[in-house]
VOTORLUM-170485 format. One record per residue (C-alpha): x, y, z. Coordinates in pm, whole numbers. Each point is the difference from the previous one (the first is absolute). Example, Ala and Ser with C-alpha at 12.3 -4.5 7.8 and 13.67 -1.06 7.14 Angstrom:
BEGIN
{{1230; -450; 780}}
{{137; 344; -66}}
This chain:
BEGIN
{{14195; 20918; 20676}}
{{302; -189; 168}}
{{346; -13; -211}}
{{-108; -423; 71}}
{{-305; 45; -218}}
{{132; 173; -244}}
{{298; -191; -87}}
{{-259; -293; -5}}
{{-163; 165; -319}}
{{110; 95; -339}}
{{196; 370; -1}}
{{106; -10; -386}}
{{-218; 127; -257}}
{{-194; -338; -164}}
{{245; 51; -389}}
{{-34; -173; -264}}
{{288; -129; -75}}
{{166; 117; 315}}
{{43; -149; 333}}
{{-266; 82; 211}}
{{-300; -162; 151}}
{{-72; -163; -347}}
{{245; 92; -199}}
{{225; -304; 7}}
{{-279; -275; -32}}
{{-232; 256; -277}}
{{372; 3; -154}}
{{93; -352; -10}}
{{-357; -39; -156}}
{{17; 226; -265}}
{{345; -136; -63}}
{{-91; -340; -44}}
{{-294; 80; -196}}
{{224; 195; -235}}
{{244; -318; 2}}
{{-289; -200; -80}}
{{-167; 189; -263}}
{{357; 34; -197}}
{{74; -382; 70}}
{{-378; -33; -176}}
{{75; 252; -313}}
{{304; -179; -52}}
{{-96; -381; 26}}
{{-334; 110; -235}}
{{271; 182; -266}}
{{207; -356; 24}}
{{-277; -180; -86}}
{{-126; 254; -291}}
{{352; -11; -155}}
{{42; -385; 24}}
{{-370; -80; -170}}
{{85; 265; -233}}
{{356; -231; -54}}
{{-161; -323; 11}}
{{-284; 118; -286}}
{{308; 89; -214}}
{{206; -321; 50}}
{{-289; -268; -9}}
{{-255; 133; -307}}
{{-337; -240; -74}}
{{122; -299; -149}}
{{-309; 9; -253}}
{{-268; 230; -113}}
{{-180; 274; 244}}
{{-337; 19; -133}}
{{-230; 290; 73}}
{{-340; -114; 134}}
{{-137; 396; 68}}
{{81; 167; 332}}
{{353; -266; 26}}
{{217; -237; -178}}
{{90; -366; 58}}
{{263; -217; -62}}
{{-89; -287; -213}}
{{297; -248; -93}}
{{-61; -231; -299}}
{{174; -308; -99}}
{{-75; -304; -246}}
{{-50; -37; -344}}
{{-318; 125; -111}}
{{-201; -304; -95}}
{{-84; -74; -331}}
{{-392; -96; 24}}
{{-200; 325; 60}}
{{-203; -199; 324}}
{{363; -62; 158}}
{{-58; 110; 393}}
{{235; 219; 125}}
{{119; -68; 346}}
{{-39; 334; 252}}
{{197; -58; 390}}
{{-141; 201; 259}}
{{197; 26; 324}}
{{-83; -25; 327}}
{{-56; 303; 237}}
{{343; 160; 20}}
{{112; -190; -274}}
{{92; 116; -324}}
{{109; -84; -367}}
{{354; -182; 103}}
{{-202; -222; 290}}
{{-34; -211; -333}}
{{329; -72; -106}}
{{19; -335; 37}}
{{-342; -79; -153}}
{{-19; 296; -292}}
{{319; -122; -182}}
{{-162; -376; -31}}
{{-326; 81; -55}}
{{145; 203; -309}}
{{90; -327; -157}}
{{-288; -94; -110}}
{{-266; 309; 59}}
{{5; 404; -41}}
{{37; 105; 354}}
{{-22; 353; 121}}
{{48; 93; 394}}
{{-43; 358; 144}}
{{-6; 201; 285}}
{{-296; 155; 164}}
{{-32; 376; 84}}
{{263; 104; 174}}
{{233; -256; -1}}
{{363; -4; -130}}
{{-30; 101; -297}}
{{-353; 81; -46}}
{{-175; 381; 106}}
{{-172; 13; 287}}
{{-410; -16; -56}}
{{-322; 159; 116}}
{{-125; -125; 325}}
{{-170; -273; 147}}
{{262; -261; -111}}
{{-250; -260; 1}}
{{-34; -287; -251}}
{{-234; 183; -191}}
{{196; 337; -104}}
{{320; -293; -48}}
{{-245; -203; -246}}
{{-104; 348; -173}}
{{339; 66; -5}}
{{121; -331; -168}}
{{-230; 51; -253}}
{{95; 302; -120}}
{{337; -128; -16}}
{{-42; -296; -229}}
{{-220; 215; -218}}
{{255; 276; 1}}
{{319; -250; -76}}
{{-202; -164; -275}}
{{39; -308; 207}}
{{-333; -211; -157}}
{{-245; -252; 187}}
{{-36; -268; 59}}
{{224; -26; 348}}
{{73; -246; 195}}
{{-5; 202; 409}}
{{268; -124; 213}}
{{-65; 194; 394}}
{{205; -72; 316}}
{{-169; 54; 294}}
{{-137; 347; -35}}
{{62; -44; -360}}
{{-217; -257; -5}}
{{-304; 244; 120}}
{{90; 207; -311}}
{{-18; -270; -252}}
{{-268; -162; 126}}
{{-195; 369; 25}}
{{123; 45; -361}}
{{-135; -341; -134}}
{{-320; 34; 172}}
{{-64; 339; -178}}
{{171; -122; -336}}
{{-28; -356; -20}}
{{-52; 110; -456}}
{{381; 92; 53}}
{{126; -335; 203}}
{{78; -322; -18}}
{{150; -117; 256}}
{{131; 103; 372}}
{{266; -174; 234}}
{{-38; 119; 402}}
{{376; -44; 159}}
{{-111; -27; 361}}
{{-285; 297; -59}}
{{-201; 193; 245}}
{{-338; -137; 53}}
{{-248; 205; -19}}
{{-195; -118; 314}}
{{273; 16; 205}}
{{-133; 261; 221}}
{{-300; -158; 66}}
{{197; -306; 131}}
{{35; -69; 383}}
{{307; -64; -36}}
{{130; 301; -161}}
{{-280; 230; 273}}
{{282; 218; 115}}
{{150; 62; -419}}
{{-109; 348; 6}}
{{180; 55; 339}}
{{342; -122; -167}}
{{-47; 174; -318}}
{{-14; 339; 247}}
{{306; -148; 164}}
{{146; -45; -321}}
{{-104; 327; -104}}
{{170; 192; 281}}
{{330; -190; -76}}
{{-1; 121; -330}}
{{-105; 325; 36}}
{{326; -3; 273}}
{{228; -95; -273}}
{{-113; 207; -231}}
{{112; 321; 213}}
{{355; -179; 58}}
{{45; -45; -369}}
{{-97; 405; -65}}
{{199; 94; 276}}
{{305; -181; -191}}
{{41; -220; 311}}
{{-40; -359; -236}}
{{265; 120; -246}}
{{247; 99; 285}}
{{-53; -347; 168}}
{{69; -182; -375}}
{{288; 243; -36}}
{{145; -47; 362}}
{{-109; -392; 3}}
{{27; -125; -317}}
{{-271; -284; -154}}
{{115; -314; 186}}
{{-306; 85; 268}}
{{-297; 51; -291}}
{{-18; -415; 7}}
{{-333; 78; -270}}
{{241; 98; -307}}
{{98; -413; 39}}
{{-314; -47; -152}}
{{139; 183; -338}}
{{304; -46; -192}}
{{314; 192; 63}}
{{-75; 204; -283}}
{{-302; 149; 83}}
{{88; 110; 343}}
{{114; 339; -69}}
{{-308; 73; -171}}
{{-258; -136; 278}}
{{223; 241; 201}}
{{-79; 281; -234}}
{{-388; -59; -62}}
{{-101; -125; 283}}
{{174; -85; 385}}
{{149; 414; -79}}
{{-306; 159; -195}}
{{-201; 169; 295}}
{{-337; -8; -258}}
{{36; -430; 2}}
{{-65; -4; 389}}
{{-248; 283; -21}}
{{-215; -227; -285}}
{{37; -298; 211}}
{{-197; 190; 254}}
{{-263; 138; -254}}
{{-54; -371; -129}}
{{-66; -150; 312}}
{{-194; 273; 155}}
{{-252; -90; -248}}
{{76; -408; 16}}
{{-362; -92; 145}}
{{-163; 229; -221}}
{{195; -217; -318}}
{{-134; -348; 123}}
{{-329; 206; -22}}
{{-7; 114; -286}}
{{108; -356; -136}}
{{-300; -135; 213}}
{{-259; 221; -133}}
{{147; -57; -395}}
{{-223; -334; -6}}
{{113; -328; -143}}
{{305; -76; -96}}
{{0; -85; -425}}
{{14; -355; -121}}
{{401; 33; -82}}
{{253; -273; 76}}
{{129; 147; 354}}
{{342; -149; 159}}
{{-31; 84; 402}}
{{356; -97; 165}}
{{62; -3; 369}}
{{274; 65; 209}}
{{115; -329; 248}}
{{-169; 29; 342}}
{{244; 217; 202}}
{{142; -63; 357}}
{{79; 113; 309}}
{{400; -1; -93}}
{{-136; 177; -331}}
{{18; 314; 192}}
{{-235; 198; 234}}
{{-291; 69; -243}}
{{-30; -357; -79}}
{{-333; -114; 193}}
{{-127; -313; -6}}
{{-396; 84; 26}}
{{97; 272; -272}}
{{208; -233; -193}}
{{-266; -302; -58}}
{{-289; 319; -42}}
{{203; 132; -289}}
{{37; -351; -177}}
{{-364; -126; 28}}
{{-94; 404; -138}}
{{229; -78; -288}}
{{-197; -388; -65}}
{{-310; 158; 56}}
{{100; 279; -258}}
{{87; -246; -256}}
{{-274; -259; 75}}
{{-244; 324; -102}}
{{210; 58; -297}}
{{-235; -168; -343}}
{{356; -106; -115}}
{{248; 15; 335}}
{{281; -186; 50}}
{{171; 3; 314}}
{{375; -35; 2}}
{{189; -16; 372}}
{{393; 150; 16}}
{{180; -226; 216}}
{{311; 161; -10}}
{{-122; 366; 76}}
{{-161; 236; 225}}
{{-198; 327; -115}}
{{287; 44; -290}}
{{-100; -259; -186}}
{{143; 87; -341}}
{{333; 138; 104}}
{{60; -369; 229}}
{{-211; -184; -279}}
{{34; 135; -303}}
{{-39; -295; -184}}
{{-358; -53; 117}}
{{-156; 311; -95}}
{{175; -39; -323}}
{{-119; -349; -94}}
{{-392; 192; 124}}
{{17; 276; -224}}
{{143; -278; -303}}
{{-310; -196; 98}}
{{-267; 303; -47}}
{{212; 101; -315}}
{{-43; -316; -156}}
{{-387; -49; 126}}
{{-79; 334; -203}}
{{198; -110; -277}}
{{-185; -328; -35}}
């Protein structure tokens, strides 16, 4: 072989860690895998140590109730009511949403009513549950809950969006324990089958995938850095609570790795909920409130379809056109948030039903 040839190939023994034929890349590899797996251990012990901080410094505000394999957080407020049929108001949030998304309606409503939110398996305060996270196990759920809090019937349901699968699920199946339920912009439960929703199922997987994406950045610590390093001023959705609940949707929710990992679980099983409300039969002969959100636009933002947009209002007048008692109540003033822009209006709803069962 000609001294040419061989200076052409490799002469150095292939190390490791060495310099040889693939020493230096192999190296640099193992390096950087090294780098990346202590980067990893680290960010995952910055999140365990600030969860573990934020569990200390921002305790339920009201009663953890056990309901078998988990707890929940149920938060109470109102005078108990002195006739023994008095309803007692229950606020169910919508998916991703939690006890605090009523703040603006709760404190109102408990001027006149017993009114009790809560949050649903695994989030904020509240354990995480046995899976699916469909509207059935969250209906189970709630009824173990009022039972176990000594919370007694008859309730007036109040469900936004997928909240509003849950009570109507729950009234269907109890309608002995209601009297009442107000819909704040609720999911249909046809709105699968709907041509203009054909391609839901495709976002929901979309929707999934995001989720599932920022639940890995919030283990990984990589959320609390960017709060830490950035401040609040760029989470624009803590405008929609006061100032002084913003360290505490911090805490038990936009920093809590298990919130975006129930977000997924909930709307992995979203189709199969509107199912399950389908297949529950008729709806009971209650007085039901069903309030819809303005018809969005194009400046609304990038989700705002028109097709969509006049589908989901003419599901919500069919849905309370088929109601034996529906009234249908449009938001003017609000888009899918209906009673954190329009408080007022679900409010003077839930008054209405209060005062229908009290008649």
């Amino acid at each position: 072989m000609s001294a040419a040839v061989r200076r052409v190939g490799c002469n150095k023994k292939p190390l490791l860690l060495g310099c040889g034929c693939l020493g230096c890349p192999l190296g640099f590899l193992v390096s950087l895998l090294g780098l990346s797996l202590l980067l990893t251990v680290v960010g995952v012990t910055y999140q365990s140590i600030g969860e573990a901080r934020d569990r200390r410094q921002h305790p339920p505000p009201d009663q953890m109730v056990d309901v078998g394999r988990h707890r929940l957080h149920l938060y109470c407020t109102g005078a108990l009511a002195e006739a023994e049929d008095a309803p007692t108001v229950i606020l169910d949030a919508g998916l991703g949403g939690y006890s605090h998304d009523w703040v603006w309606v709760q404190p109102q409503v408990a001027e006149f009513a017993r009114v009790c939110s809560y949050d649903r398996a695994g989030y904020a305060w509240s354990d995480p549950g046995p899976m699916p996270r469909d509207s059935q196990h969250v209906v189970a759920d709630l009824q173990t809950l009022l039972t176990g809090a000594d919370v007694p019937s008859p309730y007036v349901l109040v469900g936004h969006s997928f909240g509003g699968l849950n009570a109507r699920l729950y009234a269907k199946q109890h309608p002995e324990q209601i009297v009442g339920v107000v819909l704040v912009d609720a999911t249909p439960e046809n709105v699968y089958d709907d041509p203009a929703f054909a391609a839901q199922w495709e976002g929901d997987r979309g929707e999934v995938l995001l989720f599932r994406t920022v639940a890995i950045l919030s283990r990984s610590g990589a959320l609390r850095l960017f709060v830490q390093l950035a401040g609040t001023e760029p989470l624009t959705f803590l405008r929609d609570y006061p100032l002084h609940l913003h360290d505490d949707i911090l805490a038990i929710a936009f920093l809590r790795t298990l919130y975006y990992e129930t977000v997924v679980a909930e709307l992995e099983t979203f189709e199969q909920s509107t199912r399950q409300v389908q297949a529950a039969g008729a709806d009971p002969d209650r007085p039901y409130v069903v309030i819809a959100r303005r018809l969005l636009e194009e400046q609304d933002g990038p989700d705002a379809d028109p097709a969509q947009e006049e589908a989901w209002r003419r599901l919500q007048t069919e849905l309370a056109e088929s109601l034996p008692q529906g009234v249908f109540v449009i938001a003017e003033r609000s888009d899918h948030l209906v009673h954190m822009q329009q408080p007022d209006l679900v409010v003077e709803a839930i008054r209405q039903v209060v005062e229908a069962a009290s008649d």
